[in-house]
VMD Tcl script that draws the C-alpha trace (Angstrom):
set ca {
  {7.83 -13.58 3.51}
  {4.09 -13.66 4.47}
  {2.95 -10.08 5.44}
  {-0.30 -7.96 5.11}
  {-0.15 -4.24 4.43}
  {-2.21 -2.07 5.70}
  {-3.23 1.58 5.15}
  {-5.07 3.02 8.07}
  {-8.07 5.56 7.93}
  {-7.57 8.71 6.64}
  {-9.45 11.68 8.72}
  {-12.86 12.62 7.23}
  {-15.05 11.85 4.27}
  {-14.87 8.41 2.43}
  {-14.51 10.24 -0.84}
  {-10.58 11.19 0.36}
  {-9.23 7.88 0.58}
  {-6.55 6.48 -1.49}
  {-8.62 4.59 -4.27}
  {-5.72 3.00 -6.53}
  {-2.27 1.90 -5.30}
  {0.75 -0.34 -5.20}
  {3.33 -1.53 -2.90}
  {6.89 -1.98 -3.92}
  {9.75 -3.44 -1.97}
  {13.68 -3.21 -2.77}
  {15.67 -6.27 -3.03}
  {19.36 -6.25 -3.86}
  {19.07 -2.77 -4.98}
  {15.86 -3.21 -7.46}
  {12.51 -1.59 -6.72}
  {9.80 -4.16 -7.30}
  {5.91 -4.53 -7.37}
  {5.28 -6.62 -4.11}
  {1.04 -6.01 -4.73}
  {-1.48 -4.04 -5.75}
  {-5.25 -1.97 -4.54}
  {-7.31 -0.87 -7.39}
  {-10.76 0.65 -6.72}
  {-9.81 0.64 -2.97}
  {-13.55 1.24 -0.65}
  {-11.54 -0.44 2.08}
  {-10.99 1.56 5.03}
  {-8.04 0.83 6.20}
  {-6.95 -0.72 2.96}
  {-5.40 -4.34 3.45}
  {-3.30 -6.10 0.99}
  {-2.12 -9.48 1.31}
  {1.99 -9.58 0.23}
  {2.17 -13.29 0.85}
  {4.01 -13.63 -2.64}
  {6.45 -10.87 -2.23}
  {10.06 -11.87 -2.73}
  {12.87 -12.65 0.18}
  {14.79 -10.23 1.29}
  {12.94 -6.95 1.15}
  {15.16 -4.21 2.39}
  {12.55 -1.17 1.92}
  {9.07 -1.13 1.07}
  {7.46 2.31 -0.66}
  {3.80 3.35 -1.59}
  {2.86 3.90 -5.59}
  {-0.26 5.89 -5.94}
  {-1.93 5.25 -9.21}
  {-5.52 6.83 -8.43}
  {-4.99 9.18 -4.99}
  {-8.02 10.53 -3.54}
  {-10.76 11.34 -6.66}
  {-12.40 14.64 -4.82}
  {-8.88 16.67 -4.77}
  {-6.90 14.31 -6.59}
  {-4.46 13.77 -3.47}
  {-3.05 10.80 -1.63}
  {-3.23 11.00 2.12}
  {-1.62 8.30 3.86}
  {-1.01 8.83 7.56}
  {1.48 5.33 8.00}
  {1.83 2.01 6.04}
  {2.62 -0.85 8.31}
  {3.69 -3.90 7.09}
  {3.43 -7.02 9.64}
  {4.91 -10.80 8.12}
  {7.68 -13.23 9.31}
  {10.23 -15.02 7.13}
}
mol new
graphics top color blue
foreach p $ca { graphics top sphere $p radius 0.5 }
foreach p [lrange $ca 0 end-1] q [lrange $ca 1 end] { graphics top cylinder $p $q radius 0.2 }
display resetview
């Protein structure tokens, strides 16, 4: 699977976007790491998931450092585009 995830803007300041975080996808029943953001400036976050495993059946967001002004994660979607 070759994909790219991205995390769109978030309304307002800089300072409350998402600045550490992971994606992990579920394959035969096991959550896994598929990629991770740390010290995220990007806005809309992109991470390339080009070495993610086959047969994803879910994909979920791990925040590790949410926003460092409230100390909250605000994500308004995650899309995930690829092809297998």
């Amino acid at each position: 699977m070759r994909a790219t995830s991205t995390i769109p803007p978030t309304a307002g300041s800089d300072a409350l976007g998402v600045q550490a975080f992971r994606v992990e996808v579920l394959v035969d029943g096991v959550w896994q790491s598929a990629g991770t953001v740390g010290q995220n400036s990007a806005n809309p976050a992109r991470l390339d998931l080009s070495g993610a495993p086959r047969g994803i059946q879910q994909a979920r967001l791990v925040f590790t450092q949410p926003s460092p002004t409230d100390n909250l994660a605000r994500v308004i979607e995650m899309e995930i585009y690829g092809w297998r």
